[in-house]
C-alpha positions, 0 to 999 in steps of 0.5 A: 843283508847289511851290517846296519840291518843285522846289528838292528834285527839283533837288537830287536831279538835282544830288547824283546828277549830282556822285556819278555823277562820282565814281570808287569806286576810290581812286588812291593807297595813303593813300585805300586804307588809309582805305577799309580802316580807314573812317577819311577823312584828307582834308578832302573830304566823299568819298563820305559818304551823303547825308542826308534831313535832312526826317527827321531832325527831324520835326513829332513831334520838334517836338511832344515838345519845344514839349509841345503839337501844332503845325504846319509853318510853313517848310520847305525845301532849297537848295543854294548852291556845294557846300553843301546846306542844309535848314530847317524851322520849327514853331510851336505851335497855340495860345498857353501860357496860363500864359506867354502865349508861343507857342512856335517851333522851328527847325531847320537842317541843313547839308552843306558840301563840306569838313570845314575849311568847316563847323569854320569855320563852327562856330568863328565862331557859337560865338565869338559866344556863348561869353561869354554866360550860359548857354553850355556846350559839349557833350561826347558830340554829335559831333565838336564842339557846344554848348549855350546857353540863357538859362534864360527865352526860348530853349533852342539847340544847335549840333552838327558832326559832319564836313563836317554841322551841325545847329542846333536852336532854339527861341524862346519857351520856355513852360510845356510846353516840355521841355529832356529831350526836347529833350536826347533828340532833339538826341542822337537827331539827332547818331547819326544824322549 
């Protein structure tokens, strides 16, 4: 068994077990009311369903945006305190002829315990870049998101909806590389948190 299946059965007996402590039957009018409409107040990640994020971006994904076939090189789930972490890598066959660049890919979803944990975490990786060219924030991913590229070497987004976030990156941008597919599978990614 390898160390990527271990880690991902030990999450699932760890979601399950954190879920079956759960009671489906809110307590107070507030939590009822919330149920009724679907509009969660608190800043807990309550009963949201869980995500396969190994689906949500897939070797395909990869290929569309790097615009050649390319490999897994990296993959895993970890769950360290109350936050669940997957990552994935891939990088491209073979070197663009006209660049001289190989490109990569990464991809990083995250699920923390509470929605205030993962705004934090947002606000502190885009004050870091938000004086940077080629920054821009995004309007119609999420609840927040933004996009940053320097034109030449890469293209990244970050986007948080709730207590989720994803990150996608990628790192050597080359002659087949495509931003519109990148564009496309970034949106596809944020419907589907």
């Amino acid at each position: 068994m390898t160390i990527t299946n271990a880690l991902s059965i030990l999450l699932l007996v760890f979601l399950s077990c954190h879920e079956a402590g759960k009671t489906n039957h809110p307590t107070n009018p507030r939590e009822q009311e919330d149920r009724k409409t679907g509009s969660a107040t608190n800043d807990t990640a309550g009963d949201t369903p869980l995500l396969n994020p190994e689906f949500l971006f897939t070797k395909a994904d990869a290929e569309e945006i790097l615009g050649q076939p390319a490999q897994l090189t990296d993959s895993a789930t970890t769950v360290i305190a109350d936050t669940m972490e997957y990552r994935s890598a891939y990088k491209a066959n073979a070197t663009d002829v006209k660049t001289g660049k190989t490109g990569m890919i990464y991809f990083l979803c995250e699920r923390y315990a509470r929605v205030s944990i993962a705004r934090d975490v947002y606000s502190s990786i885009k004050t870091g870049n938000e004086n940077h060219e080629g920054f821009k924030i995004v309007h119609d991913m999420g609840d927040e998101a933004y996009f940053h590229s320097d034109g030449q070497n890469f293209l990244f987004v970050i986007v948080r909806k709730g207590e989720k976030m994803f990150r996608i990156k990628v790192n050597k941008i080359t002659s087949t590389t495509s931003l519109e597919k990148f564009n496309q599978i970034v949106k596809k990614i944020s419907d589907a948190l």
